[in-house]
N, CA, C and O atoms as a MOPAC input file, in Angstrom:
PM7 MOZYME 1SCF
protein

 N      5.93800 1    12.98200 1    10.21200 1
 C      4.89900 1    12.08800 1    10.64800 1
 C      4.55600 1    11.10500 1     9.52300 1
 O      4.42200 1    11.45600 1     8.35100 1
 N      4.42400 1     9.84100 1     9.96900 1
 C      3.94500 1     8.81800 1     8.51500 1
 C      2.82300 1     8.82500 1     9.38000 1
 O      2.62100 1     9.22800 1    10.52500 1
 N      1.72900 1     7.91400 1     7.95300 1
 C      0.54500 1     7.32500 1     7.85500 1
 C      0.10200 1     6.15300 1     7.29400 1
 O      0.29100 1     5.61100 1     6.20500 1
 N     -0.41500 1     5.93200 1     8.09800 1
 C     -0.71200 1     4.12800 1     7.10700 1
 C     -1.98700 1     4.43200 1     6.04500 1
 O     -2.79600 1     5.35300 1     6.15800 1
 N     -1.95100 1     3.45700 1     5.03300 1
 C     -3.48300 1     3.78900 1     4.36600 1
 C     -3.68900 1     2.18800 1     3.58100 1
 O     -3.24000 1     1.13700 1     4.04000 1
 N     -4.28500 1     2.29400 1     2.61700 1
 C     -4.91900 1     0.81000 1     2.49400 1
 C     -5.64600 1     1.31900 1     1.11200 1
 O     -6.37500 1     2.30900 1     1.03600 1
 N     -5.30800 1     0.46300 1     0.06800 1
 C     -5.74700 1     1.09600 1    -1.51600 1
 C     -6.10900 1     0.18300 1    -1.76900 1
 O     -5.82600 1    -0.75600 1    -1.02600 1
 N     -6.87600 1    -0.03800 1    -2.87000 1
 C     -8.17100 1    -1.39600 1    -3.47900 1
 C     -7.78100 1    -1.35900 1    -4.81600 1
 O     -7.71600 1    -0.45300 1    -5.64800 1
 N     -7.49200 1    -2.77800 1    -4.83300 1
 C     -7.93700 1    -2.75700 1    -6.60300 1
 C     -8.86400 1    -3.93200 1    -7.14800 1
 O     -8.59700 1    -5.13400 1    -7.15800 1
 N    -10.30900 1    -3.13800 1    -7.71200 1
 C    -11.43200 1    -3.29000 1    -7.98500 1
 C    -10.86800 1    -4.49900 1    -9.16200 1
 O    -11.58300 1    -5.48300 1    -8.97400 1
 N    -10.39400 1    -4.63900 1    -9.69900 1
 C     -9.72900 1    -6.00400 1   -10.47400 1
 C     -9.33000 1    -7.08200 1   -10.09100 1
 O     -9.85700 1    -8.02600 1   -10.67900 1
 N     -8.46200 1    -7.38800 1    -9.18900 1
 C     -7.89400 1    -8.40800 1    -8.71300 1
 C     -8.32600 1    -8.42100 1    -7.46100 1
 O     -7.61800 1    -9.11100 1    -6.72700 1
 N     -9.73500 1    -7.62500 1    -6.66300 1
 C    -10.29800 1    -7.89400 1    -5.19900 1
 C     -9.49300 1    -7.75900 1    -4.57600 1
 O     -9.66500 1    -8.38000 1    -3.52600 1
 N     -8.07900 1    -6.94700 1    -4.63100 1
 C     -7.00000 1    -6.96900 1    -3.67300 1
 C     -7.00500 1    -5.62500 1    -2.74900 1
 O     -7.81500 1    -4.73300 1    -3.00300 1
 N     -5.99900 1    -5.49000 1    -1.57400 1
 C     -5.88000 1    -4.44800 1    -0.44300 1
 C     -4.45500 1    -4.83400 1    -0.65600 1
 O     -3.84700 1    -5.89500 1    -0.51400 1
 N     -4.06700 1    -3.46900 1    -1.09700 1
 C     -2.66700 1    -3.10800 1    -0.52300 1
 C     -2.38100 1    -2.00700 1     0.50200 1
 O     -2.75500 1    -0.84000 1     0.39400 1
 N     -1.50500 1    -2.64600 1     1.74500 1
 C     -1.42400 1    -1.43300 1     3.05900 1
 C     -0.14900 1    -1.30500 1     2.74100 1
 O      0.59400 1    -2.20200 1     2.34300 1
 N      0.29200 1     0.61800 1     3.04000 1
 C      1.49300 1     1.00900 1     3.30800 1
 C      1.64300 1     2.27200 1     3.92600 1
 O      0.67700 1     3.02100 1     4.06700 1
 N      2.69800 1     2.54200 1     4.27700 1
 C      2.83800 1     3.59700 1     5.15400 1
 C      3.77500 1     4.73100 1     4.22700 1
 O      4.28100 1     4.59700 1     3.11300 1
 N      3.77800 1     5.72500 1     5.03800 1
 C      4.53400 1     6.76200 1     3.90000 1
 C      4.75400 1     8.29600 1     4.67400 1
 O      3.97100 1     9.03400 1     5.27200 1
 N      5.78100 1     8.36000 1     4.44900 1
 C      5.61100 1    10.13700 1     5.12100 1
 C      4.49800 1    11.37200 1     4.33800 1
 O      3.94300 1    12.25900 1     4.98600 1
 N      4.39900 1    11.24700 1     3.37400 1
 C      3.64400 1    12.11000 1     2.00900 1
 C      2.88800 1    11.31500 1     1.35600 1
 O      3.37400 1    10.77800 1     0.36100 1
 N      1.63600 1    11.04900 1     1.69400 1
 C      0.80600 1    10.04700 1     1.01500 1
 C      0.52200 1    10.51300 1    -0.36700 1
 O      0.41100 1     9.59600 1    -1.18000 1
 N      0.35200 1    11.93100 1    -0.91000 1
 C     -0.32400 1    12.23200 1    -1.71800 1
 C      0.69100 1    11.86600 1    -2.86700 1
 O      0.27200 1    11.39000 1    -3.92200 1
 N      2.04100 1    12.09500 1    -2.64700 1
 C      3.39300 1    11.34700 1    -3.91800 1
 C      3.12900 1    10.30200 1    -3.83200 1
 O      2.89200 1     9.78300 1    -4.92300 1
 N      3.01100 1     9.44700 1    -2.69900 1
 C      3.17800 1     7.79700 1    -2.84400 1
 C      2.18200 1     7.43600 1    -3.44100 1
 O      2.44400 1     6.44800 1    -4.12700 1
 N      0.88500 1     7.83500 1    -3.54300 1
 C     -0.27500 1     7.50700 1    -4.15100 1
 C     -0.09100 1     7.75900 1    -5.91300 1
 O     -0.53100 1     6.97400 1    -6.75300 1
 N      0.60900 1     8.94800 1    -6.20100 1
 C      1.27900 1     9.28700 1    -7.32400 1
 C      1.90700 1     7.77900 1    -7.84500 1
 O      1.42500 1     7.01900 1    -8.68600 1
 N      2.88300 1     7.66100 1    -7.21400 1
 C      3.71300 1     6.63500 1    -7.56600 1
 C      2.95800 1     5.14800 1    -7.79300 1
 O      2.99100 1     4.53000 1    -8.85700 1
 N      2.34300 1     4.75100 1    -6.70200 1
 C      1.64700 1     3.96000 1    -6.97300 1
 C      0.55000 1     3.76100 1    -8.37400 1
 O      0.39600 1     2.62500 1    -8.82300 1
 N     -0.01300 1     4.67300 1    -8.86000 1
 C     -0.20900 1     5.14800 1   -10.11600 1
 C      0.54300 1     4.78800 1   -11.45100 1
 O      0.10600 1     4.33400 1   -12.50800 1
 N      1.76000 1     5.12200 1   -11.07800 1
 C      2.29100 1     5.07200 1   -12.77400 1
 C      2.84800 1     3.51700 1   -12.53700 1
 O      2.65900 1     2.78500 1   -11.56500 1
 N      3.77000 1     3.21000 1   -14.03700 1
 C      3.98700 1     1.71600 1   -14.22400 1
 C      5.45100 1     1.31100 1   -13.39500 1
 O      6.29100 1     0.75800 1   -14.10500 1
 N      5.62700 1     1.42200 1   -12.70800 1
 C      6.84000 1     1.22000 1   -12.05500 1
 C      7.26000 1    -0.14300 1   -11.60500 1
 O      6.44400 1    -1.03700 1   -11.82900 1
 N      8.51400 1    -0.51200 1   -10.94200 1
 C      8.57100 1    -1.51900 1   -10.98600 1
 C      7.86600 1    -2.80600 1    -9.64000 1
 O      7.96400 1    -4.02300 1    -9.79600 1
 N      7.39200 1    -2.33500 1    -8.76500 1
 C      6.97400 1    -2.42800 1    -7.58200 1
 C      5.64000 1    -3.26100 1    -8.01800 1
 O      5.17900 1    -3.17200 1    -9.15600 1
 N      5.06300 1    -4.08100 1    -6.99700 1
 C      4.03200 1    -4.64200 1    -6.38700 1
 C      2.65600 1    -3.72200 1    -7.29100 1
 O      1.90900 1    -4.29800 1    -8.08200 1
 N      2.56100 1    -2.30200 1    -6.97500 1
 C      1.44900 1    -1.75000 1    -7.12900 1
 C      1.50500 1    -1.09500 1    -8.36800 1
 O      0.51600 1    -0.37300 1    -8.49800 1
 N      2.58200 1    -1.03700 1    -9.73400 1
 C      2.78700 1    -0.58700 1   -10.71100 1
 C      2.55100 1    -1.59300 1   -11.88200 1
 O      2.71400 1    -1.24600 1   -13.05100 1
 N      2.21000 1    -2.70000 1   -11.57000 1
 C      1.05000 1    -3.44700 1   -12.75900 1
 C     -0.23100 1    -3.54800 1   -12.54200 1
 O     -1.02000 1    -4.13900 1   -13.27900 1
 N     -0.60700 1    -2.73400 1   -11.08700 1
 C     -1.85500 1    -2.94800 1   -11.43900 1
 C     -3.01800 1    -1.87000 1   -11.83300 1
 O     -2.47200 1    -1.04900 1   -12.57100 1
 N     -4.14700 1    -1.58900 1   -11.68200 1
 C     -4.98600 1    -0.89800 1   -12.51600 1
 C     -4.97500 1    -0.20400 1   -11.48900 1
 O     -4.52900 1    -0.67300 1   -10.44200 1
 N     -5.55400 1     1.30600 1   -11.57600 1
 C     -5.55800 1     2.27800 1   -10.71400 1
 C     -5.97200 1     2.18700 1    -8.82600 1
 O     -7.04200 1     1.71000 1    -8.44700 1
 N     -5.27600 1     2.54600 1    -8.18400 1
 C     -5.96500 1     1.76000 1    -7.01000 1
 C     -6.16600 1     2.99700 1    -6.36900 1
 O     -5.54300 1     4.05600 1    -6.44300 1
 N     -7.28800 1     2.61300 1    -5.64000 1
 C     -8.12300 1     3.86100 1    -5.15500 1
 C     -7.87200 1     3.74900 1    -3.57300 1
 O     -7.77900 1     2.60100 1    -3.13700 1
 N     -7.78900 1     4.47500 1    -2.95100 1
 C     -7.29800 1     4.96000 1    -1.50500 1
 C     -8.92000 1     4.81900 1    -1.00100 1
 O     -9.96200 1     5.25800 1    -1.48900 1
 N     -8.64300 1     4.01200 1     0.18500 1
 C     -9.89800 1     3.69800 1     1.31100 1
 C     -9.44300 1     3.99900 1     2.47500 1
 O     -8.23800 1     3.97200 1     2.72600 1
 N    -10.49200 1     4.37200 1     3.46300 1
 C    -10.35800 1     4.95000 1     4.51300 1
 C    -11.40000 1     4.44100 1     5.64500 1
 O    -11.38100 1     4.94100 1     6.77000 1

């Protein structure tokens, strides 16, 4: 089963939406510095 979700970052006023089978890794990932969209930015917090 995937899920969509929608994360904030309190820095740049931004919403990033994505979907994922295992939110709780992707949220992981999204976290560290990787090379992707959501890996320069500052911690983004999951909204609901």
């Amino acid at each position: 089963m995937f899920a969509v979700y929608i994360q904030y970052s309190q820095s740049l006023d931004k919403y990033y939406v994505g979907c994922t089978s295992d939110v709780s890794e992707r949220l992981k990932k999204h976290n560290t510095n990787h090379s992707g969209f959501t890996g320069k930015l500052d911690i983004l917090k999951e909204t609901t």
